[in-house]
N, C-alpha and C positions, 0 to 999 in steps of 0.2 A: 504493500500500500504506500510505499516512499515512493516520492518523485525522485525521478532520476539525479538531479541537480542537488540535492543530497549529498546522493555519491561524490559525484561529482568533485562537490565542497571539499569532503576528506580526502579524496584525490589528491587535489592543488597542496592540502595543508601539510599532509604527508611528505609531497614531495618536496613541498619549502624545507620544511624540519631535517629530513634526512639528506636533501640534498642532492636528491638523485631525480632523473627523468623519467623511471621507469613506474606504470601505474602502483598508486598508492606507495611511492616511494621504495619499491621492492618488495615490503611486507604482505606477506600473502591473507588475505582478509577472505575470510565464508559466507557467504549469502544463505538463507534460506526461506523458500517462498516456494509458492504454488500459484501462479497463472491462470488457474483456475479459478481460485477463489478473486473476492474482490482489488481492485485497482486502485489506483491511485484519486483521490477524490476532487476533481477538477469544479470548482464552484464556478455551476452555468457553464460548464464547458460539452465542445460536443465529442461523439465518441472518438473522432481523429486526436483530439484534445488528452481525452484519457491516456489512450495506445501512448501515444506521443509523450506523457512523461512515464511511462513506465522504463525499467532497466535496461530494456531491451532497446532500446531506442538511443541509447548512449553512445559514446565512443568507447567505455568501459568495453561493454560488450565482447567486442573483438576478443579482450585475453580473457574471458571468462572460459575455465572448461566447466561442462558440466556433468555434476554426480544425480545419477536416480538412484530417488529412495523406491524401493520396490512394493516391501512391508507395510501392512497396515498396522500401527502400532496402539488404535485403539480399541478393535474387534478382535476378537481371538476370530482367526479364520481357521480353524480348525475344523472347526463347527459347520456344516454346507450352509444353515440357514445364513450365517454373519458372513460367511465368503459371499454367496450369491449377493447379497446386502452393499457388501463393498464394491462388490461389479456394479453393480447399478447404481451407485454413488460415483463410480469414473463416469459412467455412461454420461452420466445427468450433467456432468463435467464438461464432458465432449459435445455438450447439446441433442442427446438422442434422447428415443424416447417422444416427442413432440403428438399434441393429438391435431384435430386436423386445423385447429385455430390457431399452432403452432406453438401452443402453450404446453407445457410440460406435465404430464401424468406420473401422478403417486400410486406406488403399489398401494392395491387394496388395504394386507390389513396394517398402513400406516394409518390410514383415516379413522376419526373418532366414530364410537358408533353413534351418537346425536351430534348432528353438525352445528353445534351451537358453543360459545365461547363459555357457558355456564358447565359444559360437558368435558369441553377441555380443559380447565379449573381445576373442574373435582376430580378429573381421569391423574394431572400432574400432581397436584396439591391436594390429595386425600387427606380429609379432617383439618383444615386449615381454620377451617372457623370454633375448634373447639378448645377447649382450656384442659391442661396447662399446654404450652406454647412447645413447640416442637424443637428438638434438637439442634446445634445449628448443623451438623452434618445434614441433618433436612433440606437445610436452607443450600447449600454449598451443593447437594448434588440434583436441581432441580432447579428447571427457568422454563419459561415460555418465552420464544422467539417469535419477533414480526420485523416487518420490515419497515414499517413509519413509525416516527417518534409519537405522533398522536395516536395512534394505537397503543403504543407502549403507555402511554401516560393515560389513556381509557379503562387500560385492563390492571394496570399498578392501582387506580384507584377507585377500583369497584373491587378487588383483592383486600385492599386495607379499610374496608369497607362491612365487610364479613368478617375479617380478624376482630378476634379477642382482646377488650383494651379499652381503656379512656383515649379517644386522639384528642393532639395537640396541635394545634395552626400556628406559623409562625409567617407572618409577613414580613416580606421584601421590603427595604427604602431603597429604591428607585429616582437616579438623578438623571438628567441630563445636561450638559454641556452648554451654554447658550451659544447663538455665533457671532452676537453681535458685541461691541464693548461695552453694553450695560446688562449682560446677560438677556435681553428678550427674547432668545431665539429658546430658550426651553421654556414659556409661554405658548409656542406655536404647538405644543404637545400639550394634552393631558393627561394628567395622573392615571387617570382609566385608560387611556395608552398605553403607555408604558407599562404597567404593569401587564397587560397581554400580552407585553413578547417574550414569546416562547422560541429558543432557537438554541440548537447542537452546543451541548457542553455550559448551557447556561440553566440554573435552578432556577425552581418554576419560582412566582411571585408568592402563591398559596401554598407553602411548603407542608401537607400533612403526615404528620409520624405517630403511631403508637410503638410502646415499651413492646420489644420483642419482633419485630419487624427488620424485614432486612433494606440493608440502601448500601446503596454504591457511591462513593467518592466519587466526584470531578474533577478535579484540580491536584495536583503533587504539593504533599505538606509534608511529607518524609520520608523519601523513597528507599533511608536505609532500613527505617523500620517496616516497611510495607504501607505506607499509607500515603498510595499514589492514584494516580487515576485510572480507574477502573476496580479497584481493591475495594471486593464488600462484606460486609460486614452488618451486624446485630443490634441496633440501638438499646443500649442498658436503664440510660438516663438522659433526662432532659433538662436544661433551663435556656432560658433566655438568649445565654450569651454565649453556650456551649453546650455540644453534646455528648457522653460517654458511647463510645461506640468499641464493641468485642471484633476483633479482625476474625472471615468467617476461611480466607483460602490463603494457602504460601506457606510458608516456612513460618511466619507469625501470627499463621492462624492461633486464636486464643489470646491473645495479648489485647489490651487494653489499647484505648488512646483516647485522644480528645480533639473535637472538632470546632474550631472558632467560627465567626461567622466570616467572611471574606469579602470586600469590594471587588466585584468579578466586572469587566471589563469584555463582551463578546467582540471580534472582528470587525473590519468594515465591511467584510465582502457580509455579512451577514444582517447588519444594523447600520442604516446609512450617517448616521450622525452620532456624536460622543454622547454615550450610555451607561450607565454602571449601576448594578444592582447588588445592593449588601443583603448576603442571606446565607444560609450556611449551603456548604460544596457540595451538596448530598442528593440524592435521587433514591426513591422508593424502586427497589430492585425485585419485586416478584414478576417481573416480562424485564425483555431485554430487548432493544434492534441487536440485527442480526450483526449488521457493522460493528457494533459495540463488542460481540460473541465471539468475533474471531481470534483463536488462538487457542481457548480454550476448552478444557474437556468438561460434558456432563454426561453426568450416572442418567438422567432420566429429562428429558426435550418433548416440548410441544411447541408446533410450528400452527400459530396464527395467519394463512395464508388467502383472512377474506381480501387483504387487499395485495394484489398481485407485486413479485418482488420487481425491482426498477432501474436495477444495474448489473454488471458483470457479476457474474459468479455470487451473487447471494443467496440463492437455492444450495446451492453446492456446497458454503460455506455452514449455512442453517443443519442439512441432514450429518453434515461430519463432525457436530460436535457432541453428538450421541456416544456410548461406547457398546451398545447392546441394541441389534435390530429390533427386539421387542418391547425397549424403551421409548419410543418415540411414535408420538401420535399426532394427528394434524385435522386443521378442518378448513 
């Protein structure tokens, strides 16, 4: 998912440092990735745009050799059911498979038997609405995957909606920037504005948590300890001005920390004028986008697919992060 120019950068820096002409300075550096899954994320760009910064598309290139990994190292293919499984996880790769709208067909028994998101809830999250609160290895091997963040934030909070728990709301202060020299240009916005934008890597304005609920971090506040972006984790406690949160995956799974609230700051390409929203770094993590999933392994996957996926390889990406073909259901 790096842009090329990336590379690139370390390229040039390497070869300052060391002094030599030869890519990345001589040092031989590993790549690893799959072409399959998702690309490199061009805001508003078109598909030549994509291709175009992928690695492939570099002067790099040229000395790359390359290693196939053969191995499926999350299915036991032992088994003919999870070998056939994985075959048809290349297929879908390769773009086979297509029905005649061109759209991609799900073996049968992937699909839920009630086509309805209330089925696939309770099919992933059995007992989720009852007390006491579930383990967090519960929480750690189990997510619901879609492909739009509005979905994601539909089905996270009709989830913590049925959880067990007093909730706690915490609002966002939302500024804007003026642009004139007496500040009037953040007049041309209201409050009720601003507070609706909603956009990639930015916490909502209505932030809801109950005690025992899982959230995902935003933002890198300690990446020695594990508490970086994407690292989630258990809300223990709450106040105002911080949250105790238990670390749920990594090496620090179980350990403790603490979440302040942060002045978060979204992109231009996202928000066309200066924006900043102070609210804590956190996202209610019972659904996940699938962008967000890649990389990692789950014990047990439901795939949200009423609204159709909208870039390279995020099907592909979605069915591989199962580790058991009879774990994963879709509707």
């Amino acid at each position: 998912m790096q842009h090329h120019h990336i590379h690139e950068a370390v390229d040039r820096t390497l070869q300052d440092i060391r002094h030599s002409d030869k890519p990345f300075g001589g040092l031989y550096i590993v790549f690893g990735g799959d072409f399959k899954q998702i690309l490199p994320v061009i805001v508003k760009g078109s598909c030549a745009q994509i291709f175009g910064a992928c690695i492939q598309r570099s002067h790099l290139w040229g000395s790359v050799q390359l290693l196939k990994l053969a191995q499926n190292m999350r299915l036991n293919t032992v088994e003919e059911a999870e070998r056939n499984f994985a075959k048809w996880q290349l297929e879908v790769g390769h773009g086979k498979h297509p029905d005649e709208t061109g759209s991609m067909t799900l073996l049968d028994h992937l699909k839920c038997p009630e086509n309805t998101i209330s089925s696939l809830i309770s099919t992933i999250y059995p007992g989720i609405n009852e007390l006491p609160h579930p383990p967090d290895d519960y929480f750690a091997s189990c997510t619901i995957l879609t492909s739009r963040n509005d979905n994601v934030d539909d089905i996270n909070e009709k989830m913590l909606l049925d959880f067990p728990g007093e909730e706690t709301e915490f609002l966002s202060a939302d500024s804007i920037k003026g642009n004139g020299e007496n500040g009037e240009g953040e007049l041309m916005y209201p409050v009720e504005y601003s507070n609706s934008i909603n956009c990639s890597g930015l916490p909502l304005h209505r932030l809801k948590l109950k005690i025992g609920c899982p959230v995902m971090i935003l933002r890198n506040l300690n990446a020695g300890e594990g508490v970086c972006n994407g690292s989630r984790g258990i809300v223990t406690r709450m106040s105002n001005r911080v949250l105790e949160v238990r670390l749920l995956t990594g090496e620090h799974a179980g350990k403790m920390t603490f979440i302040p609230q942060l002045s978060i700051t979204p992109s231009p390409s996202q928000v066309p004028f200066e924006f900043c929203r102070q609210q804590f770094p956190v996202k209610v993590c019972f659904a996940l986008s699938i962008n967000k999933s890649q990389g990692q392994s789950v014990d047990i996957v439901g795939l949200d697919l009423r609204n159709a996926v909208f870039t390279h390889g995020q099907l592909y990406v979605a069915i591989f992060r199962v580790t058991s073909v009879h774990n994963i259901k879709a509707i």
